[in-house]
C-alpha positions in Angstrom: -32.4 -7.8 212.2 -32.2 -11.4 212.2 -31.2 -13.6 216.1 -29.4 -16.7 215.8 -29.6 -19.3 218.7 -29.2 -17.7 221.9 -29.5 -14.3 220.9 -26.4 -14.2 218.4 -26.9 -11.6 216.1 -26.3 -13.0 212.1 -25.7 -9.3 210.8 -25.1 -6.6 213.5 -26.3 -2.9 212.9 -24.7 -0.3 211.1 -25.2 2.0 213.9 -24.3 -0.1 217.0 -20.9 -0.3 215.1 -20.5 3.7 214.7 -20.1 4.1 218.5 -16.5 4.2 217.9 -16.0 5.5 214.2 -17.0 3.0 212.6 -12.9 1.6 212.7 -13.0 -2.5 212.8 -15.9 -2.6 211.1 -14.4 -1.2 207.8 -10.8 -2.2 209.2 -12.4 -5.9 208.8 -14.6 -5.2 206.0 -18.0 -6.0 207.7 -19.8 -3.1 206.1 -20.3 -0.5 203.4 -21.7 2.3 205.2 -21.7 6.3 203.9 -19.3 8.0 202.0 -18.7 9.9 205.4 -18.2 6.9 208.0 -15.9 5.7 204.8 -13.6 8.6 205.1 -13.9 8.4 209.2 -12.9 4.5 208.8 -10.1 5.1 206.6 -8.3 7.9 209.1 -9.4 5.5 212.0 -7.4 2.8 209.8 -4.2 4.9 208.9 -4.2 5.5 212.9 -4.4 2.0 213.5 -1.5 0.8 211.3 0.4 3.2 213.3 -0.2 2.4 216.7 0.7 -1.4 215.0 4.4 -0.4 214.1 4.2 0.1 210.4 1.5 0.0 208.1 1.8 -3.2 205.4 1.1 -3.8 202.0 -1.2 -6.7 200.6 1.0 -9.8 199.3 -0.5 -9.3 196.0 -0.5 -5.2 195.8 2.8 -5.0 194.0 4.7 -7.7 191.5 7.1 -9.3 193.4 10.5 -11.1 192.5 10.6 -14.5 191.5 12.8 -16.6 194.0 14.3 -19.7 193.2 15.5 -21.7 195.9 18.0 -24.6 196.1 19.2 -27.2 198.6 22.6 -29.1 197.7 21.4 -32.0 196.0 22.5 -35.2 198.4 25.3 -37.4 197.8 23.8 -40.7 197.3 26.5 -42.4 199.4 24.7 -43.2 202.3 21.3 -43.1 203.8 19.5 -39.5 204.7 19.9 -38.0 208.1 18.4 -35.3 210.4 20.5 -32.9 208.7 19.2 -33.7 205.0 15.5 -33.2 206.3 17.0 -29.9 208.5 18.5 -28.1 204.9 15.3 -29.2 203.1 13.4 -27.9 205.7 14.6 -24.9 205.9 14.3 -24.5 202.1 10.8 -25.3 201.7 9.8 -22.8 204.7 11.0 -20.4 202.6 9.6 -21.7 199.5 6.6 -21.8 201.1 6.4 -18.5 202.7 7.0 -16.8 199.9 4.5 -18.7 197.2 2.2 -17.1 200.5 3.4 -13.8 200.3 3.1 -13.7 196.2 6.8 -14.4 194.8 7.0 -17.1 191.7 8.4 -19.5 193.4 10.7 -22.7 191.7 12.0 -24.9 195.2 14.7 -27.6 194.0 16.0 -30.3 196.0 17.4 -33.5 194.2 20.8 -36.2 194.4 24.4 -36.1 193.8 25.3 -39.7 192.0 28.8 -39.4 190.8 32.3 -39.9 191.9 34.8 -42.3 193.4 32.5 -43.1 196.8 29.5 -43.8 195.1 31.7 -46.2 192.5 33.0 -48.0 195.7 29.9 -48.2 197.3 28.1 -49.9 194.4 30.8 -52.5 194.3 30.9 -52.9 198.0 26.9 -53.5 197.4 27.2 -55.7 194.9 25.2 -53.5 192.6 26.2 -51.5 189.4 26.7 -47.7 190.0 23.5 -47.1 187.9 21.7 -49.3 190.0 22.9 -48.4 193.3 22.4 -44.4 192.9 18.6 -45.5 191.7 18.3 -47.3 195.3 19.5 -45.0 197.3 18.1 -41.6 195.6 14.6 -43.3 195.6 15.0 -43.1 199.9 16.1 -39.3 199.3 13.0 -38.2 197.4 10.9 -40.7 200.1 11.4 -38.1 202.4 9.8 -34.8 200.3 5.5 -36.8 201.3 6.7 -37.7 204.5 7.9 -34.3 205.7 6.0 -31.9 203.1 8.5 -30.8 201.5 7.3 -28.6 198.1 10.3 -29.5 196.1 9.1 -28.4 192.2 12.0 -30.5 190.8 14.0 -33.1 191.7 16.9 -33.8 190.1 19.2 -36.5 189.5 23.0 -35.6 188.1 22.5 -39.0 186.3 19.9 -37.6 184.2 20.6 -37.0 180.1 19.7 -33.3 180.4 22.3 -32.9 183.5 24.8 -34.4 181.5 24.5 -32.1 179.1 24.9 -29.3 181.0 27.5 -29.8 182.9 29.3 -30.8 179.6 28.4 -27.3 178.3 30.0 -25.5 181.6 33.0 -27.1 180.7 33.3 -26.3 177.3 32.6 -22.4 179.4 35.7 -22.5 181.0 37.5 -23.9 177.8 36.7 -21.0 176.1 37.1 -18.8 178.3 41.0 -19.9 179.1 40.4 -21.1 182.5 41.3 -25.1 181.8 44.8 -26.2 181.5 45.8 -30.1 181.4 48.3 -30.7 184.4 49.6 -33.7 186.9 47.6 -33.5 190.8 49.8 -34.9 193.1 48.2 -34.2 196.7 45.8 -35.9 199.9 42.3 -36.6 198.7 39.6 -37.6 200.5 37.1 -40.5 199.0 34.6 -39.6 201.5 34.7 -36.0 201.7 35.2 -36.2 197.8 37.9 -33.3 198.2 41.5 -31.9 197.6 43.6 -31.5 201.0 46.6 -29.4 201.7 49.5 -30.9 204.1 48.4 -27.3 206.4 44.5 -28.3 206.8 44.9 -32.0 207.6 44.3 -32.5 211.4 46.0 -35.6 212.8 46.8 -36.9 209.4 43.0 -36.7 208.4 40.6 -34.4 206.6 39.4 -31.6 208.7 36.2 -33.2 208.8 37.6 -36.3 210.3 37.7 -38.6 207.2 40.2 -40.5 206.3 42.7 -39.1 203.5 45.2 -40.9 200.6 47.6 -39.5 198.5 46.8 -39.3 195.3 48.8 -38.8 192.0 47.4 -38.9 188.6 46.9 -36.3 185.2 44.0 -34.2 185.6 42.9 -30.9 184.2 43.2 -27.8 186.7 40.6 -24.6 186.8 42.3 -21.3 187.0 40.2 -20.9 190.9 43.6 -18.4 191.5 42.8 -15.6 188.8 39.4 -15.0 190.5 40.6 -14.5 194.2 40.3 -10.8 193.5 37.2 -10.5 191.7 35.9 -12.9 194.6 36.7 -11.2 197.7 35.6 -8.1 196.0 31.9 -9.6 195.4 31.8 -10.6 198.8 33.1 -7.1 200.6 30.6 -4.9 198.4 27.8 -7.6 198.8 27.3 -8.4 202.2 24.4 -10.7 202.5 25.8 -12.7 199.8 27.3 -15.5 202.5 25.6 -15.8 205.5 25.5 -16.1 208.4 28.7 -13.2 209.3 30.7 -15.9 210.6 30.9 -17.9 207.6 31.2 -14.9 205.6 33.9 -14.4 207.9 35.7 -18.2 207.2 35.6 -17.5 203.6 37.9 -14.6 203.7 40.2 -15.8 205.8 40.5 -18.8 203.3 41.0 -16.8 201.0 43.4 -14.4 202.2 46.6 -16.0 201.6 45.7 -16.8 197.6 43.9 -19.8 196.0 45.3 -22.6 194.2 44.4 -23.7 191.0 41.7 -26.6 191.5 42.2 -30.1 189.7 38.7 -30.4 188.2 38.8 -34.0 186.7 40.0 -37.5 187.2 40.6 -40.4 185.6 41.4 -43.3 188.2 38.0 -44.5 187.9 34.9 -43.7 185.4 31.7 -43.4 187.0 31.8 -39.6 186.1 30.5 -37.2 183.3 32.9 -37.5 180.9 35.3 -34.4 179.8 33.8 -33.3 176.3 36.0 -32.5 173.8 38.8 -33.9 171.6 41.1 -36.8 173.5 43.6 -35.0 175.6 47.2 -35.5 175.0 47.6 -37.7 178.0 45.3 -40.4 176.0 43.4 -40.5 178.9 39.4 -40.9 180.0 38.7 -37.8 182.3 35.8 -37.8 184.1 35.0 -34.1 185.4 35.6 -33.8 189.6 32.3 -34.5 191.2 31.9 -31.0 192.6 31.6 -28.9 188.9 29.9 -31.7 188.2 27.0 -31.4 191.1 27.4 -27.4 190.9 25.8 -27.6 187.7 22.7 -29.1 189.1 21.6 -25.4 189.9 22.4 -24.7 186.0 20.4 -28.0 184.9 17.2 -27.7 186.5 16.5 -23.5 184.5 17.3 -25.3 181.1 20.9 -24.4 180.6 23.0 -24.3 178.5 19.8 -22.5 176.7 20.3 -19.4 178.5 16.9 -17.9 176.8 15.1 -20.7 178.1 11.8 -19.5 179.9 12.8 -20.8 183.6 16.3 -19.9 183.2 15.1 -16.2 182.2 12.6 -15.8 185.0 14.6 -17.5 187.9 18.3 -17.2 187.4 20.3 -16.0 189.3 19.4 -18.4 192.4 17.6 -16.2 195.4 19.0 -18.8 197.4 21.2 -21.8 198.0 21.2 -23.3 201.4 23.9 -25.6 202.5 25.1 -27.0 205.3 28.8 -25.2 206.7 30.6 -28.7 205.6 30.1 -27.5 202.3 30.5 -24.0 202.6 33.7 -24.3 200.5 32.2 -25.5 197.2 29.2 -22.8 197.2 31.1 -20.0 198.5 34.5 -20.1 196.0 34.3 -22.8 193.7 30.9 -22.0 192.5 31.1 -18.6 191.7 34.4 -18.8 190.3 33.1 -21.2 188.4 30.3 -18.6 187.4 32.9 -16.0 186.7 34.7 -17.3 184.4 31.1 -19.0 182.2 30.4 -15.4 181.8 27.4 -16.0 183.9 25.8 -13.9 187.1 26.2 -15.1 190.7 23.5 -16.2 193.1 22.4 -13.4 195.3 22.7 -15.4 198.2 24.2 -18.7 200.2 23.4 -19.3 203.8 25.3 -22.1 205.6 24.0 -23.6 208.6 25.4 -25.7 211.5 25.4 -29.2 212.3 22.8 -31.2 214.1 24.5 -33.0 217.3 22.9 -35.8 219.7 22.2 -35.2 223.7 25.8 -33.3 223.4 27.4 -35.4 220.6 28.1 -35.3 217.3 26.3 -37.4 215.3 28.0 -41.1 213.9 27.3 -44.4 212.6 29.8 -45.5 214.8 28.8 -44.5 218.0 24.9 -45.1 217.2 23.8 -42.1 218.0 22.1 -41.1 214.3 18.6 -39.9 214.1 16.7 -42.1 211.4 14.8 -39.0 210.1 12.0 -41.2 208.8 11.6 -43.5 211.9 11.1 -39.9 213.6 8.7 -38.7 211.0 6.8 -41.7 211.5 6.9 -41.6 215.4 5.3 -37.8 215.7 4.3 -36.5 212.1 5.9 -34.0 210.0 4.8 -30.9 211.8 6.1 -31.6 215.3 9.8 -32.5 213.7 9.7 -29.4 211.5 8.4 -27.1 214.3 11.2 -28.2 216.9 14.0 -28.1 214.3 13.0 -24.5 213.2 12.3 -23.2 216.2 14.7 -24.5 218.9 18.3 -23.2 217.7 19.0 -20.2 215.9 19.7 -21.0 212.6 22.9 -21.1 211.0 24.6 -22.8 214.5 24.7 -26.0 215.4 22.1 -27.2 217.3 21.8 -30.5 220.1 18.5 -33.0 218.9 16.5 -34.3 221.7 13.6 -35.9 221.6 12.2 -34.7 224.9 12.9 -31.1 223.9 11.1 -32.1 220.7 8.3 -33.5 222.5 7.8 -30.9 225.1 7.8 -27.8 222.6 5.2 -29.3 220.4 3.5 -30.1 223.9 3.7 -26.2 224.8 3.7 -24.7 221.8 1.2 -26.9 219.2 -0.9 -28.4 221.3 -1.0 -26.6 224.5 -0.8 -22.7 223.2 -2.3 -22.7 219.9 -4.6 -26.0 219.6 -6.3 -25.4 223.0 -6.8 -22.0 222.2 -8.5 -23.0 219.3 -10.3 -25.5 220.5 -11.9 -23.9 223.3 -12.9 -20.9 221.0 -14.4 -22.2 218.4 -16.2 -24.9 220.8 -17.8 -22.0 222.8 -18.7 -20.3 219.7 -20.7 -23.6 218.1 -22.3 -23.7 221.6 -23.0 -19.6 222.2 -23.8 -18.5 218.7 -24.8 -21.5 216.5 -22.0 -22.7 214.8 -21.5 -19.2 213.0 -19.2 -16.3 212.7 -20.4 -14.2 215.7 -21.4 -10.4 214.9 -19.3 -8.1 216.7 -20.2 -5.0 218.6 -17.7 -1.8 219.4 -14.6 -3.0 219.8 -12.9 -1.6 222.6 -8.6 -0.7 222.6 -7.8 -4.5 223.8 -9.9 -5.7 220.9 -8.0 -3.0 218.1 -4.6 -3.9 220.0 -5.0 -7.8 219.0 -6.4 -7.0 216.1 -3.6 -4.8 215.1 -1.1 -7.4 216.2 -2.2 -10.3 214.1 -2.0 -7.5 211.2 0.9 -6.4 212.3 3.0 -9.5 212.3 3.1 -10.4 208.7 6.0 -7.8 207.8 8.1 -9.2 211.2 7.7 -12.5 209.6 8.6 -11.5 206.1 11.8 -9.9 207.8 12.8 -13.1 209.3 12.7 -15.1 206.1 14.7 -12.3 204.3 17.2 -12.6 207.0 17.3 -15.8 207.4 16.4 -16.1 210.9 14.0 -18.6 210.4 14.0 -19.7 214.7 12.4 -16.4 215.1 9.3 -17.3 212.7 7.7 -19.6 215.2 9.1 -17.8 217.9 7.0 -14.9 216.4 4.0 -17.1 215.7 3.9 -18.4 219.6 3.8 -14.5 220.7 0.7 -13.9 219.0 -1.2 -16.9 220.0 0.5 -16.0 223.4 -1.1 -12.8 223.5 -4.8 -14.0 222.1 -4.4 -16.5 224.8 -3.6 -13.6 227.6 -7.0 -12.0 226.0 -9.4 -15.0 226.6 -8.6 -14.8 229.9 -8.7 -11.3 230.7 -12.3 -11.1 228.5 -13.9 -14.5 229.7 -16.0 -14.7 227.4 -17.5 -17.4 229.3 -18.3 -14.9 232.0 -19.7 -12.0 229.6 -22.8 -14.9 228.0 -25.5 -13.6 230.4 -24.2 -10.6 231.9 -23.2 -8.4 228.4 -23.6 -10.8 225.4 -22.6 -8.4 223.0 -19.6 -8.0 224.1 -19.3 -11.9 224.7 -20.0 -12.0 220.7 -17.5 -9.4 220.2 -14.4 -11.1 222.3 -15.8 -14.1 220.0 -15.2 -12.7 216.9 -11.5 -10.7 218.0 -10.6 -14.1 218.8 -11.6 -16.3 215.6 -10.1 -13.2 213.4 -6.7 -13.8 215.6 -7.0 -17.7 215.1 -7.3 -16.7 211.4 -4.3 -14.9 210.8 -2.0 -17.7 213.6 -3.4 -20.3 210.8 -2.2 -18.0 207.6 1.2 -17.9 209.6 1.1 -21.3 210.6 1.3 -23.0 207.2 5.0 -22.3 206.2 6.5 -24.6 209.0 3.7 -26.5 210.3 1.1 -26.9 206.7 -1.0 -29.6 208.4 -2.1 -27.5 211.4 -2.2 -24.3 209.2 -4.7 -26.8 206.7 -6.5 -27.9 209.6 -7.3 -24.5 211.7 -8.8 -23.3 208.4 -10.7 -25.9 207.6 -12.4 -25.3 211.1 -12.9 -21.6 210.4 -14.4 -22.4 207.1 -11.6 -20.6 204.9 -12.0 -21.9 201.5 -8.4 -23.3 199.7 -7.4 -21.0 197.2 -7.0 -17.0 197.4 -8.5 -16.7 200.9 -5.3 -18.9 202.7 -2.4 -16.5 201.0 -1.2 -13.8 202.8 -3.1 -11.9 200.6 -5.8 -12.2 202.7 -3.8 -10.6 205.5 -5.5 -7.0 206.1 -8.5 -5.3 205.3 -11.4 -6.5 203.6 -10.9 -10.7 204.5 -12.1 -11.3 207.3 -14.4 -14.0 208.2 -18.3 -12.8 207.6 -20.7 -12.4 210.1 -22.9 -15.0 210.1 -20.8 -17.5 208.1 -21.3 -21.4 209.3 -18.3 -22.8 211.1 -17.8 -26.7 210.5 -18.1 -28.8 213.9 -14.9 -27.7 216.4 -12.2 -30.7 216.8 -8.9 -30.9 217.9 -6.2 -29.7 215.4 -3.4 -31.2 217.0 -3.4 -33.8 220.0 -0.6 -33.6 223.0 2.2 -36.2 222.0 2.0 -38.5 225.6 5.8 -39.3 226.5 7.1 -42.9 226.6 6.7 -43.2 230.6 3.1 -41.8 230.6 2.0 -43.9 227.9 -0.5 -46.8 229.1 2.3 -49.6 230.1 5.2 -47.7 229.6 4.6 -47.8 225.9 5.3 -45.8 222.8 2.7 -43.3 222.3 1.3 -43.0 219.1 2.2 -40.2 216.8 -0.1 -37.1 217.0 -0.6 -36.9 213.0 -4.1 -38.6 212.8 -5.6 -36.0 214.5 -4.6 -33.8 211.7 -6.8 -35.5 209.1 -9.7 -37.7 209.4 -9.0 -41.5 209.7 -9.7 -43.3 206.3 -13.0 -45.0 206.5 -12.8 -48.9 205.5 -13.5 -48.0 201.4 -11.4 -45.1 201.2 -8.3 -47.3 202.5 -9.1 -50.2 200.3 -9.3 -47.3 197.3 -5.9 -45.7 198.1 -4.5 -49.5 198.5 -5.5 -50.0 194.6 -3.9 -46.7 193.9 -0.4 -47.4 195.5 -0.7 -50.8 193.4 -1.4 -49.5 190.6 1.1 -46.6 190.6 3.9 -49.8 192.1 3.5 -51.7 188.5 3.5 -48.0 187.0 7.1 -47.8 188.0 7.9 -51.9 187.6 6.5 -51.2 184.3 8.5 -48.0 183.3 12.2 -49.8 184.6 11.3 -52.9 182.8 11.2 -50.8 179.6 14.1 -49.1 180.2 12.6 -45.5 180.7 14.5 -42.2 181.6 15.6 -41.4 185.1 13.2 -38.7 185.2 9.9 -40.6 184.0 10.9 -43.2 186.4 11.6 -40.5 188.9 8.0 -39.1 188.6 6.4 -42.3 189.2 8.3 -43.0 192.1 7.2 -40.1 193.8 3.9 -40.7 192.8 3.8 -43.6 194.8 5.0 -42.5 197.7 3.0 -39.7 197.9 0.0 -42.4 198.1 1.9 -44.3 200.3 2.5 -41.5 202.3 -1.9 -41.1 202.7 -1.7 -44.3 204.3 -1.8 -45.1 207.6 2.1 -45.3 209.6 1.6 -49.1 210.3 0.2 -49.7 207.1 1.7 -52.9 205.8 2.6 -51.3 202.5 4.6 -48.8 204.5 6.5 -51.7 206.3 10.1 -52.2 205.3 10.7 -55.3 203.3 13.2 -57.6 205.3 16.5 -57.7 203.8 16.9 -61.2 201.4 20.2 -63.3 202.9 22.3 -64.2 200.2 22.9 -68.4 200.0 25.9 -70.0 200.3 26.1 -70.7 196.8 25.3 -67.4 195.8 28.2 -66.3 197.6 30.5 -68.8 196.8 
């Protein structure tokens, strides 16, 4: 039997263990004692998945589904908001979670560059609509390094391959009868890019509060009555297919008095897909309406309109498209309409979620009150943002942003709850037993109760992502490092180093175990403190950080070296405790190791390199994807870099001269 320092035992004995059936010891896989203590384990096991709740499979004992996952792609009108980074978000938790938990996972995010607004926005810029939706979409896929976002694809409906299939949707609903040429004559909002009746305007605008013209011109029309039946049938015998109830709810009632035929193309201005096809008999240039257009996206990104391509085979239909309720219209009817009459299936599920307002208000330009969502990344790092905005309203309402609220919970829940806990764990177990795994003794019912907990929580979790109630994840999280952190102080371990070191060794090891499983859980909404906790309990990237390793037969060795104990995420100081009255730095850096002097200097060459990469690739007139790639490319290196970095600084906006606009 070999000591560590201070008496910490490096392998325990079989026989010290068997006090008390030899249970956490083959619960945790520590030993491979006799055929008999095997069969006592295993009953000692079943019991103990009992007293958890319900017993749980490992994430890779079964073939799972594979889930494809979709925000809208953004409209490329304006600059990204909170509530752009809150849909993504939510997405890649999921995505996340369920790469984790075994599923095939394909996550899709990407932008929306047709239609009128974008048109009149590129001339109020002074830029060509190309040019323009290049700009601005480049600031949209900025955001997937700076928040973590896992987005496979990004898509651009300005892409060749987009083109095409949206052309081949339409040529769908040609063949299948559901196109007819026809005159619109109606209120239309630029902004919204949507058809109004007289009965939904509010005050003379759209019910979103945008401003609305009356438009007449020739336009084809989709037969969006003829599926009102079929529609409201899908939805009654499906019930998770819109969530949450309430907007399940709104759709019906839209629905209830009929639907009207939907003008699906225009042709006062161009910046459009063009309608495929011979010229109508109006002798007009249709461009399809923005919205069958963007639809498609979903279509695009699986290789359609090869329906036997291999993506389109394995992920379609969609697991899930998450939108925000302002669009709940467009996903909820038109899309699967749409669907109906292609001859295609239906997503099994759309989730719309509320809006984001300001200390009470809702969000505007106008009234100054947006939240810049990269300043904010920038200010705190990704985790604290995504931690608050998944964890402070339930998801699908609206919710009220607030700084201080984000600032305390990260405070309470990040630093305070689980990064102390850590900290002062694995720094009395580098001092007590040597910087290694402690070996632990009989484990008594407050031990096998945590134990059982962390366990335990994996199929809770796995029903919050399925339902969509993605506040309760964290909320779930924070109960079991609420509990370990109940245990430290009722064991005190600190207490139990002379008087019982065994069972000082023992808390030691309950604990570390618990800190494992918070850091498998952690890594869906918060991946930089998930990363960092198991770098400091020497788990291995790869197989040992899925959820796979939830259960028996992973847990951390007796004996195995811990790295050096540091502080996985730092308290965020507020404004008015800040030396001076300052801003307080953000808390990311104590996430990752600062970048010595060569390592900066070797990343700098990289972002250069990978800049004249993409000058390089425009000059030659490249395709939107390969220049798309490159992009993200360099920001993902610019991203490594530190927040005031001058290659991270914004360049200053060049005045125009007088002559140049005279």
């Amino acid at each position: 039997r070999k000591q560590g320092p201070r008496g910490c035992s490096l392998s325990g004995s079989l026989d010290r263990r068997m006090r008390q059936p030899v249970l956490a010891a083959m619960l945790l896989g520590l030993a491979s004692p006799s055929r008999g203590a095997s069969l006592a384990a295993a009953r000692a096991s079943r019991a103990l998945r009992v007293r958890s709740g319900r017993a749980f499979a490992s994430a890779s004992a079964v073939a799972k589904e594979p889930r494809f996952i979709t925000t809208p792609i953004y409209y490329v009108n304006g600059q990204p908001h909170i509530g752009h980074v809150y849909t993504s978000l939510a997405c890649d938790v999921v995505a996340r979670f369920s790469r984790l938990d075994g599923h095939k996972v394909l996550f899709l995010t990407g932008t929306d560059e047709h239609g009128q607004k974008v048109e009149q926005s590129a001339c109020k810029a002074g830029e060509s609509p190309q040019d323009f939706a290049d700009r601005v979409s480049d600031t949209f896929r900025a955001l997937l390094p700076l928040y973590d976002f896992s987005a496979d694809q990004f898509i651009r409906t300005t892409e060749a391959r987009h083109k095409e299939a949206a052309a081949a949707l339409w040529s769908a609903l040609v063949e299948s009868g559901d196109l007819y040429l026809g005159a619109y004559e109606g209120w239309y909002s630029v902004r919204d890019e949507c058809f109004y009746t007289e009965e939904e305007l509010v005050d003379g605008n759209a019910p979103t509060g945008a401003e609305v013209e009356w438009v007449a011109e020739s336009s084809y029309f989709f037969r969006l009555s003829r599926y009102r039946q079929r529609l409201e049938e899908h939805i009654l015998a499906n019930p998770d297919f819109i969530g949450p109830a309430s907007r399940r709810n709104e759709v019906l009632a839209f629905m209830r008095d009929g639907l009207r035929d939907l003008s699906v193309s225009r042709t006062t201005f161009s910046w459009g897909v063009p309608v495929p096809g011979p010229p109508p008999p109006d002798g007009l240039s249709h461009v399809m309406y923005v919205w069958l257009d963007a639809l498609t996206n979903y279509l695009t990104a699986l290789g359609y309109p090869d329906t036997e391509a291999a993506h389109f085979r394995t992920f379609w239909p969609a697991s899930l498209h998450v939108v925000g309720k302002d669009i709940l219209r467009f996903h909820a009817i038109y899309w699967p309409a749409f669907l109906m009459a292609a001859g295609l299936p239906l997503p099994k599920r759309l989730f719309a979620h509320g809006w984001w307002m300001n200390e009470g208000e809702k969000m505007s330009k106008s009234v100054g009150n947006v939240v810049d969502p990269v300043a904010l990344v920038q200010r705190y790092g990704p985790d604290p943002v995504r931690h608050f905005l998944l964890s402070d309203v339930t998801f699908g309402a609206d919710g009220d942003f607030s700084e201080k609220k984000l600032v305390e919970s990260s405070n309470a829940k990040l630093a305070n709850e689980l990064g102390n806990l850590a900290y002062r764990t694995l720094s009395f177990t580098q001092k007590q037993c040597g910087g290694a795994v402690p070996a632990p003794d009989a484990f008594s019912e407050d031990d096998l109760q945590l134990l059982a907990e962390a366990a335990a929580l994996l199929p809770q979790l796995r029903t919050h992502v399925d339902s969509m109630a993605l506040h309760r994840y964290s909320q779930g999280v924070s109960g079991l490092a609420s509990a370990a952190n109940r245990y430290i102080d009722v064991q005190a371990p600190w207490a139990l180093k002379k008087s019982d070191p065994a069972r000082m060794r023992t808390v030691l090891y309950v604990l570390i175990e618990v800190l494992r499983h918070l850091a498998l859980y952690s890594q869906p909404v918060t991946p930089r403190i998930g990363a960092a906790l198991l770098e400091q309990l020497g788990v291995p990237e790869g197989g040992g950080r899925s959820f796979a390793a939830v259960g028996e037969g992973s847990a951390l060795q007796p004996g195995q070296p811990l790295p050096p104990p540091r502080i996985v995420f730092q308290r965020i100081e507020e404004a008015d405790e800040a030396e001076g009255g300052g801003e307080a730095p953000p808390p990311a850096a104590a996430l990752t190791a600062a970048l010595t002097a060569a390592e900066e200097a070797a990343l700098v060459a990289e972002v250069g390199a990978a800049g004249e990469r993409v000058r390089s690739l425009k000059a030659s007139g490249a395709g939107s994807e390969e220049v798309g790639g490159a992009v993200a490319t360099l920001l993902e290196l610019k991203a490594r870099l530190p927040p005031d970095h001058e290659l991270n600084a914004k360049p200053a906006k060049k005045k125009k001269s007088k002559a140049a606009k005279a």
